[in-house]
PyMOL Python script that loads the backbone (N, CA, C, O; Angstrom):
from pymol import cmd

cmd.read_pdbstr("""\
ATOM      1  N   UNK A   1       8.170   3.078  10.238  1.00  0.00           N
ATOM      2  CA  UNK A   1       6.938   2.787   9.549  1.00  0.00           C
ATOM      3  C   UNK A   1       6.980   1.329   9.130  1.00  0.00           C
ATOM      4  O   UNK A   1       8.058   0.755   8.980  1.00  0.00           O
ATOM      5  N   UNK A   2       5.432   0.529   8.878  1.00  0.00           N
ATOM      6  CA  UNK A   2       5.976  -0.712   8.903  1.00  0.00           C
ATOM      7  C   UNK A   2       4.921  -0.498   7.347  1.00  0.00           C
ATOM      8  O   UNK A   2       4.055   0.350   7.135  1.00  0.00           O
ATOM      9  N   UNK A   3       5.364  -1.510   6.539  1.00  0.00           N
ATOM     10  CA  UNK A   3       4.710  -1.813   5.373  1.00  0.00           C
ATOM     11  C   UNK A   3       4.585  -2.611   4.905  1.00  0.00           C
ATOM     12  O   UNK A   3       5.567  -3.168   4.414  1.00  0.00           O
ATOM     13  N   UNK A   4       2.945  -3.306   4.734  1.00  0.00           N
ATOM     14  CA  UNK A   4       2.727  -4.618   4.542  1.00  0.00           C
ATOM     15  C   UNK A   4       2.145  -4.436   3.172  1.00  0.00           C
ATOM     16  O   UNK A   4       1.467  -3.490   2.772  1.00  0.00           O
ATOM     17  N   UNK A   5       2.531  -5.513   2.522  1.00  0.00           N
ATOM     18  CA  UNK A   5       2.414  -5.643   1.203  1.00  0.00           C
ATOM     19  C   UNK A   5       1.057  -6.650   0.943  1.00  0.00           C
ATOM     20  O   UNK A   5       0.964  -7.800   1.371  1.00  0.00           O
ATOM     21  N   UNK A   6      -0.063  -5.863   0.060  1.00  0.00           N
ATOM     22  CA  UNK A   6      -1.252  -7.165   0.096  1.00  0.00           C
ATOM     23  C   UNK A   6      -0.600  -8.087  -0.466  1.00  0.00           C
ATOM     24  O   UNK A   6       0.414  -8.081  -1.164  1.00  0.00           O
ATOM     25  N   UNK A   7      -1.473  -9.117   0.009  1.00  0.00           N
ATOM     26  CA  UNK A   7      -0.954 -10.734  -0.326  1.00  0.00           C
ATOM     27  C   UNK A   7      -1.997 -10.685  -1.787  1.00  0.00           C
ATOM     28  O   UNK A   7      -1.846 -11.648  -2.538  1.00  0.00           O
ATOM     29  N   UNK A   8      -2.912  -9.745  -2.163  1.00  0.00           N
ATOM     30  CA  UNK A   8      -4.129  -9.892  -3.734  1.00  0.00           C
ATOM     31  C   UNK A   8      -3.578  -9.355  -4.354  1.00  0.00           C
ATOM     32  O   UNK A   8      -3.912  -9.430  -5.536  1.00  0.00           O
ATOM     33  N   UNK A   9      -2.523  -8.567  -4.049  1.00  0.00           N
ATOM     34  CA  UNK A   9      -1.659  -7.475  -5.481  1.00  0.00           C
ATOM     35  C   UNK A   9      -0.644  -8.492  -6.420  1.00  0.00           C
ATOM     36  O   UNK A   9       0.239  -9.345  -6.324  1.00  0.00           O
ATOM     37  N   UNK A  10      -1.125  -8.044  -6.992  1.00  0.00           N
ATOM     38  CA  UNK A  10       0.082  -9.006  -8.481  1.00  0.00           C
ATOM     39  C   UNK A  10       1.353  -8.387  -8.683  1.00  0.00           C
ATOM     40  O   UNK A  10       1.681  -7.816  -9.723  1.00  0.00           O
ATOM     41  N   UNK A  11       2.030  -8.508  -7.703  1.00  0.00           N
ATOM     42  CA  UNK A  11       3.784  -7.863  -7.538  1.00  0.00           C
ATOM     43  C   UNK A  11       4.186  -9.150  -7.753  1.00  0.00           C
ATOM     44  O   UNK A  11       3.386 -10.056  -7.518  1.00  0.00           O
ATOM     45  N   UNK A  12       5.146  -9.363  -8.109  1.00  0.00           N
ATOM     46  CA  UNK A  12       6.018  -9.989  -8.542  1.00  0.00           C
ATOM     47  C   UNK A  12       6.695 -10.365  -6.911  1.00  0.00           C
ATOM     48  O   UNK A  12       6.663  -9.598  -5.949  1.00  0.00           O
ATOM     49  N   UNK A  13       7.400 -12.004  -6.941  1.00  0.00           N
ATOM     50  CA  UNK A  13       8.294 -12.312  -5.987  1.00  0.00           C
ATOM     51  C   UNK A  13       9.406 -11.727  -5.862  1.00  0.00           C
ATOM     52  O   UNK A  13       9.940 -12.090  -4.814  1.00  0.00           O
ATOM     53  N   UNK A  14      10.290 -10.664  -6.680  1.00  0.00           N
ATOM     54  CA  UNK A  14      11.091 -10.297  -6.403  1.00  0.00           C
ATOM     55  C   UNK A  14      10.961  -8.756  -6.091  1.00  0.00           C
ATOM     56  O   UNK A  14      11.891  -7.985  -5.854  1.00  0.00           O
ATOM     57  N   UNK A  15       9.514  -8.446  -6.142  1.00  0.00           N
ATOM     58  CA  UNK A  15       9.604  -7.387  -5.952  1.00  0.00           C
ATOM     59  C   UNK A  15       9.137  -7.256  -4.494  1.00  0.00           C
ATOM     60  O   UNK A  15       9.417  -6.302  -3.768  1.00  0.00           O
ATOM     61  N   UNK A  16       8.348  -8.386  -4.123  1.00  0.00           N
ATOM     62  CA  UNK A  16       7.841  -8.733  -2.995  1.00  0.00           C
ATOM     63  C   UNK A  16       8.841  -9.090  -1.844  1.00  0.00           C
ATOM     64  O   UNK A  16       8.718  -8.822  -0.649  1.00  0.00           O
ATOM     65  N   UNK A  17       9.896  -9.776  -2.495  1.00  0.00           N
ATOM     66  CA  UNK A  17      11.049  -9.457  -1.651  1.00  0.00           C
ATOM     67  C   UNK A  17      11.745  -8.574  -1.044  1.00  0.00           C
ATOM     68  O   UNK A  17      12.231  -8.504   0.085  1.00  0.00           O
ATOM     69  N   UNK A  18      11.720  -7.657  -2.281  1.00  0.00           N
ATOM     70  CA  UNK A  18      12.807  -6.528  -1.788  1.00  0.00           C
ATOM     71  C   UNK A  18      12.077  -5.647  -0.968  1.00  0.00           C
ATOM     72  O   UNK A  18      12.577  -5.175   0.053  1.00  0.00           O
ATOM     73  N   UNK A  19      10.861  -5.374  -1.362  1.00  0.00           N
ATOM     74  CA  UNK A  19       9.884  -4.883  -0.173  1.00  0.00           C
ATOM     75  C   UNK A  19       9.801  -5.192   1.399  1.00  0.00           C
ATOM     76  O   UNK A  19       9.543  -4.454   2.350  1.00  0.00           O
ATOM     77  N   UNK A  20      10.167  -6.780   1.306  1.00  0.00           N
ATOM     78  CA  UNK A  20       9.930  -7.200   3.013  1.00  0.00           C
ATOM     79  C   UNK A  20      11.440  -6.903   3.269  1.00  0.00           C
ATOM     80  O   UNK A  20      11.874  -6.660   4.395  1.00  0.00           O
ATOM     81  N   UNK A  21      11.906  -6.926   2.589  1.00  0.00           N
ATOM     82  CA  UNK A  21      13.765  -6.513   2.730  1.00  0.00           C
ATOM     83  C   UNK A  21      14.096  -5.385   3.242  1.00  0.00           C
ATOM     84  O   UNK A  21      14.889  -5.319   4.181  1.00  0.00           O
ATOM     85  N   UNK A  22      13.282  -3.864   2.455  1.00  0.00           N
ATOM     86  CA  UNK A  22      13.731  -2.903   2.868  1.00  0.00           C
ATOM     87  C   UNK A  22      12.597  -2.979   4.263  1.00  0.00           C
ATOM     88  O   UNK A  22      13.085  -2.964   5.393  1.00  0.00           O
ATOM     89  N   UNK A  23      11.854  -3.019   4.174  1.00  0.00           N
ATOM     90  CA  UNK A  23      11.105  -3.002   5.361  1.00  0.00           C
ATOM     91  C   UNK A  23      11.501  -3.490   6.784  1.00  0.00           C
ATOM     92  O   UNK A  23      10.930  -3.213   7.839  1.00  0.00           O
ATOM     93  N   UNK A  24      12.433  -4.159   6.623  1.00  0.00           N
ATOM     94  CA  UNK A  24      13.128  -5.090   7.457  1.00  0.00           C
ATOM     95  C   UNK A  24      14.446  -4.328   8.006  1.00  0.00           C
ATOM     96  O   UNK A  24      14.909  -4.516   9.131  1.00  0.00           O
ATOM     97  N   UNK A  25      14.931  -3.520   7.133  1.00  0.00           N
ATOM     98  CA  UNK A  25      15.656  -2.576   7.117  1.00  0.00           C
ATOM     99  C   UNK A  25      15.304  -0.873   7.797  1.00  0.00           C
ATOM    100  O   UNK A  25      15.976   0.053   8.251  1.00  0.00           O
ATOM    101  N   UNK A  26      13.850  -1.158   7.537  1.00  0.00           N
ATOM    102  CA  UNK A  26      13.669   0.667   7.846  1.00  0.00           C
ATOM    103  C   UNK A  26      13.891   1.539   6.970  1.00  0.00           C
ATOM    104  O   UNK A  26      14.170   2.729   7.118  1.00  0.00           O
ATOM    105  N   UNK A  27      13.720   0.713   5.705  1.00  0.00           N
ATOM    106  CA  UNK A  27      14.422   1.926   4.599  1.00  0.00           C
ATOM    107  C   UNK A  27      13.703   1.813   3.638  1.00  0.00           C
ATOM    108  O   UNK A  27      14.080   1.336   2.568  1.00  0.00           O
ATOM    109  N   UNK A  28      12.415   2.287   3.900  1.00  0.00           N
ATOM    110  CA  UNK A  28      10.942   2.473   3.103  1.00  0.00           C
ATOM    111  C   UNK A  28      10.394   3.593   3.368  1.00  0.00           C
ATOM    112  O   UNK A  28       9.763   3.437   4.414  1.00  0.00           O
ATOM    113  N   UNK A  29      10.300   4.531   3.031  1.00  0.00           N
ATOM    114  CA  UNK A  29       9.577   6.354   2.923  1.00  0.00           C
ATOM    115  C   UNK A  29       9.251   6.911   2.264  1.00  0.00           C
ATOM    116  O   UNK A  29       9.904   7.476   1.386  1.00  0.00           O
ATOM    117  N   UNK A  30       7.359   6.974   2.579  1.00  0.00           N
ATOM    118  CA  UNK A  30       6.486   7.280   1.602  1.00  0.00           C
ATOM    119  C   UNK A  30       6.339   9.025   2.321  1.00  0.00           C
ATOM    120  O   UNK A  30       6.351   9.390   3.496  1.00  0.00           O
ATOM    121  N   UNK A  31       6.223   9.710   1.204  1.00  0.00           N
ATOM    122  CA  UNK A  31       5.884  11.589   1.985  1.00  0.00           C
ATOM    123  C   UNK A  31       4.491  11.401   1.959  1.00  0.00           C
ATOM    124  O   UNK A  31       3.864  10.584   1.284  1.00  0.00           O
ATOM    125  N   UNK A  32       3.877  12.601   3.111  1.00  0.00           N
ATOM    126  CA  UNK A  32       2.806  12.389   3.034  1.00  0.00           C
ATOM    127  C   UNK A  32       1.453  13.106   1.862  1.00  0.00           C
ATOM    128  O   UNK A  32       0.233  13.237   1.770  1.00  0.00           O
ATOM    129  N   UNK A  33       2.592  13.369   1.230  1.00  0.00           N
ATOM    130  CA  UNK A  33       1.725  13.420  -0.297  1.00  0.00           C
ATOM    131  C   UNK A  33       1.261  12.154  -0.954  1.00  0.00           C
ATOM    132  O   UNK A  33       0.226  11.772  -1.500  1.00  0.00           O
ATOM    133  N   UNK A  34       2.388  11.680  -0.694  1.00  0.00           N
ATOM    134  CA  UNK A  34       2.036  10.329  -1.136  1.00  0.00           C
ATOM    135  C   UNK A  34       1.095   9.276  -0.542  1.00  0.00           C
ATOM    136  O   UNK A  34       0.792   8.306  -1.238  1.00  0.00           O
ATOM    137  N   UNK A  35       0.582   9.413   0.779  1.00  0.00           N
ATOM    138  CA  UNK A  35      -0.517   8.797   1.277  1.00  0.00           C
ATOM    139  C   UNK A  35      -1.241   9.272   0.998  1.00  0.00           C
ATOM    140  O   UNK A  35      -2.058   8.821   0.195  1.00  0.00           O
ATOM    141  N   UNK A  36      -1.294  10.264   1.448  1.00  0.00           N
ATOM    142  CA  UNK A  36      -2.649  11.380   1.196  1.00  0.00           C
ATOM    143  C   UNK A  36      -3.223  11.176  -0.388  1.00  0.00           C
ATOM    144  O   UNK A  36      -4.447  11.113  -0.504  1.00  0.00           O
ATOM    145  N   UNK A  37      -2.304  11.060  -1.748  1.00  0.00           N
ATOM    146  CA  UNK A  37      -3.219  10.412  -2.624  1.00  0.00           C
ATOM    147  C   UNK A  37      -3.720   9.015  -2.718  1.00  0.00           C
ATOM    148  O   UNK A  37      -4.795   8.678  -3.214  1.00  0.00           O
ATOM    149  N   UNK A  38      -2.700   8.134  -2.116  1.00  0.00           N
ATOM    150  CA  UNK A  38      -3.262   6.845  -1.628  1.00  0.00           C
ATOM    151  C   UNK A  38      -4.670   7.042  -1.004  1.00  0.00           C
ATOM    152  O   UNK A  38      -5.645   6.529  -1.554  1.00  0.00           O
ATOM    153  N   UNK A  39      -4.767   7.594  -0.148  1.00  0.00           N
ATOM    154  CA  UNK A  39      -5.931   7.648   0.367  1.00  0.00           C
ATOM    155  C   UNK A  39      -7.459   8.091   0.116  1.00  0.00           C
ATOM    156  O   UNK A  39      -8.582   7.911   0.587  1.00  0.00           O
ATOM    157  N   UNK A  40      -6.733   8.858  -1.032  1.00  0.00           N
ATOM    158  CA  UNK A  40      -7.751   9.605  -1.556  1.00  0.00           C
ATOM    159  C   UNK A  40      -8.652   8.824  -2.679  1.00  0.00           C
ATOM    160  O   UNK A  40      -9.872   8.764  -2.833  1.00  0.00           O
ATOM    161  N   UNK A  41      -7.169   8.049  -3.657  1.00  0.00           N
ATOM    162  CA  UNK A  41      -8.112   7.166  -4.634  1.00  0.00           C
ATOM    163  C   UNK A  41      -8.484   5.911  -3.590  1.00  0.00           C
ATOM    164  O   UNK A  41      -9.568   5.834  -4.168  1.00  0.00           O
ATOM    165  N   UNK A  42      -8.559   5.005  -2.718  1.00  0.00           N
ATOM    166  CA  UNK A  42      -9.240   4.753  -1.780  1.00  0.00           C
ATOM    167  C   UNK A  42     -10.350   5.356  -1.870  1.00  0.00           C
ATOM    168  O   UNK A  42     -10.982   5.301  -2.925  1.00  0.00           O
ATOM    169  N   UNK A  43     -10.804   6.037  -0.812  1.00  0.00           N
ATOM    170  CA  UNK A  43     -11.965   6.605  -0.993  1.00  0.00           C
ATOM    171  C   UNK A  43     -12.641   7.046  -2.132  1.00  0.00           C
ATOM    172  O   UNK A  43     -13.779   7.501  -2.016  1.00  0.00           O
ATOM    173  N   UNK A  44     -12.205   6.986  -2.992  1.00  0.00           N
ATOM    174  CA  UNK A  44     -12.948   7.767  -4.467  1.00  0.00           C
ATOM    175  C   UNK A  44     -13.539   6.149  -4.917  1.00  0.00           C
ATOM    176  O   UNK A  44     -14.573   6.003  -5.569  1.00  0.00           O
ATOM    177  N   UNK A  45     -12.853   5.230  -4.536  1.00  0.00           N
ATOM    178  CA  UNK A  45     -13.267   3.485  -5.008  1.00  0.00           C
ATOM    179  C   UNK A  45     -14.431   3.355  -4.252  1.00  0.00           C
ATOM    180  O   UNK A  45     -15.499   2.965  -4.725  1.00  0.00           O
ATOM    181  N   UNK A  46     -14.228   3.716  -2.924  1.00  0.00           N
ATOM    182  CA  UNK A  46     -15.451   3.324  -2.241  1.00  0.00           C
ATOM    183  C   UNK A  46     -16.560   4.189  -2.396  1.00  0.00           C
ATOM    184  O   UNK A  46     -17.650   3.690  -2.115  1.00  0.00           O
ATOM    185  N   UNK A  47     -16.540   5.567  -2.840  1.00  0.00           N
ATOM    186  CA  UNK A  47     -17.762   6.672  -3.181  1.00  0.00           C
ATOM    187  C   UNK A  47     -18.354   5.862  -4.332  1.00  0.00           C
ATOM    188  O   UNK A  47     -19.578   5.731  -4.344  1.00  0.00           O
ATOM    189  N   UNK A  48     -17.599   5.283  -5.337  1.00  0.00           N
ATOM    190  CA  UNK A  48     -18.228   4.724  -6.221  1.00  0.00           C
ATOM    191  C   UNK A  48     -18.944   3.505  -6.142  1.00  0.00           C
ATOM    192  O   UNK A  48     -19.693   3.162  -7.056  1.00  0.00           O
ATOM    193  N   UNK A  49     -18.720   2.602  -4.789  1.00  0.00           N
ATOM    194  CA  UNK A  49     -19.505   1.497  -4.810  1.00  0.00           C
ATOM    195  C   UNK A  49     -18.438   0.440  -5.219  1.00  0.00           C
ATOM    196  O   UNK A  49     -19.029  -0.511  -5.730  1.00  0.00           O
ATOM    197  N   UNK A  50     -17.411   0.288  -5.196  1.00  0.00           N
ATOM    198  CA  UNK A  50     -16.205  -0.798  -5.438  1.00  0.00           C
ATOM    199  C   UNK A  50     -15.207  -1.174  -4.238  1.00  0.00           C
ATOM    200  O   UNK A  50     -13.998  -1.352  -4.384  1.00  0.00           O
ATOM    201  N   UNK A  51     -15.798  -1.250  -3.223  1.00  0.00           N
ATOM    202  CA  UNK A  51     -14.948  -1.224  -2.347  1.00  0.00           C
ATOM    203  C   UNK A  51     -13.527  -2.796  -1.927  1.00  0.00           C
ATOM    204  O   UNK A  51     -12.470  -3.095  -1.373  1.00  0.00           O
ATOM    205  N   UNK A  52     -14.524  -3.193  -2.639  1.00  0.00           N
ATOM    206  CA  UNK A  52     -13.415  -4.178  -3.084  1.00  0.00           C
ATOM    207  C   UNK A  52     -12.354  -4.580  -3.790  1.00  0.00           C
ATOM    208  O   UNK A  52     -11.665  -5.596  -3.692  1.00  0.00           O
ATOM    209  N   UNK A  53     -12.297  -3.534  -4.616  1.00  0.00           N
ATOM    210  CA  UNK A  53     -11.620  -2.999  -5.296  1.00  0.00           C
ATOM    211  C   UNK A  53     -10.231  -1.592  -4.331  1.00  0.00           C
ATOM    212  O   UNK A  53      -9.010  -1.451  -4.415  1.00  0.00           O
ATOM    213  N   UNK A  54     -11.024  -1.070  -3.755  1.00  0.00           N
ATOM    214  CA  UNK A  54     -10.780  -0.120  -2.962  1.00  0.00           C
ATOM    215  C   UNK A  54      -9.812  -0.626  -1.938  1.00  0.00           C
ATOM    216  O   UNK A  54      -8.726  -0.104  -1.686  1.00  0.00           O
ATOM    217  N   UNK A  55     -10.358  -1.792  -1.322  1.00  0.00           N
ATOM    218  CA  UNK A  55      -9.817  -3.017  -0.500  1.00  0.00           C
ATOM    219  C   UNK A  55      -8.028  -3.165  -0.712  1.00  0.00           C
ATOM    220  O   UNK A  55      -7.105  -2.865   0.045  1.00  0.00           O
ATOM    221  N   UNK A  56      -8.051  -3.784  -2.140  1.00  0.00           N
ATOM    222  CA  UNK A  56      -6.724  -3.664  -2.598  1.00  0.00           C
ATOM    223  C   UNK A  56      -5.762  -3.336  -2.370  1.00  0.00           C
ATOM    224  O   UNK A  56      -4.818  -4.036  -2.007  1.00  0.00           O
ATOM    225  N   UNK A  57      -5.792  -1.793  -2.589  1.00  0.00           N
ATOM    226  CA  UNK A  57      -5.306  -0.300  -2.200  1.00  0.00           C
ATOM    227  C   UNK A  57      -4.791  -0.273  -1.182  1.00  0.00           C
ATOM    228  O   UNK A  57      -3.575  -0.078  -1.199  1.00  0.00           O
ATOM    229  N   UNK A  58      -5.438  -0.445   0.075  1.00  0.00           N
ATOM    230  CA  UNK A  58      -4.767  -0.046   1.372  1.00  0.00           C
ATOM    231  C   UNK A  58      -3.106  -0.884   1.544  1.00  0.00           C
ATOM    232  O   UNK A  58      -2.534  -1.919   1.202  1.00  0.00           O
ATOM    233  N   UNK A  59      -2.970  -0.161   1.985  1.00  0.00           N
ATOM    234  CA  UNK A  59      -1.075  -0.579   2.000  1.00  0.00           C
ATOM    235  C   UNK A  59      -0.665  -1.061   3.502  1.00  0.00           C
ATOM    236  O   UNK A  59       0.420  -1.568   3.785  1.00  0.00           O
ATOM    237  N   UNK A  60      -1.827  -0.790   4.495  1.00  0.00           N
ATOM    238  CA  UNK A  60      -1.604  -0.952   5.859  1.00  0.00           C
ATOM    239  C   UNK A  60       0.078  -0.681   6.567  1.00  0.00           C
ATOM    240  O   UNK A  60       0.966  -1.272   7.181  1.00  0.00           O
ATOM    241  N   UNK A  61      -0.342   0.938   5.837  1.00  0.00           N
ATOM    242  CA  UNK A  61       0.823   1.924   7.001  1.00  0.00           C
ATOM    243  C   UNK A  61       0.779   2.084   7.585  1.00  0.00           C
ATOM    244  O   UNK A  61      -0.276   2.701   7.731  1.00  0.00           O
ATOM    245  N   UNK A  62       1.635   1.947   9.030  1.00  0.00           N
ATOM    246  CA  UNK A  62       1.413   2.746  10.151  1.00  0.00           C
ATOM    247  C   UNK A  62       2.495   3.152  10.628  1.00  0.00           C
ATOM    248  O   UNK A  62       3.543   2.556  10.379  1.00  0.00           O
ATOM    249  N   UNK A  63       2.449   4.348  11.480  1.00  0.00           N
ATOM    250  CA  UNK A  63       3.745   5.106  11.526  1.00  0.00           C
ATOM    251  C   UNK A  63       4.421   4.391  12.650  1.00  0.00           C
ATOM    252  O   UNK A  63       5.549   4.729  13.008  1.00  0.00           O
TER     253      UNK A  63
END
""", "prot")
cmd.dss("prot")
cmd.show_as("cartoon", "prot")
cmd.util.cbc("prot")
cmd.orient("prot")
């Protein structure tokens, strides 16, 4: 799985590190409970008309 970290999220550089680190590694695993609510408040941003907000959110996973 690859996991890109938005460049608009306010993470911290070291957290932003260790992220491209493990990622780099292969040793990042989200269950799919855990997308599946990702995805869900997603869409609940955009039902409301915030999609820019909503925007944010996406984590651009792919398996």
């Amino acid at each position: 799985m690859s996991f890109r970290l938005d460049q608009r999220a306010s993470a911290s550089d070291a957290f932003a590190d260790w992220v491209n680190e493990q990622d780099q590694l292969e040793a990042i695993y989200l269950s799919a409970v855990t997308i599946h609510e990702i995805e869900k408040c997603v869409r609940l941003l955009e039902t409301k008309g915030t999609k820019a907000k909503a925007a944010g959110f996406t984590c651009g996973c792919k398996a």
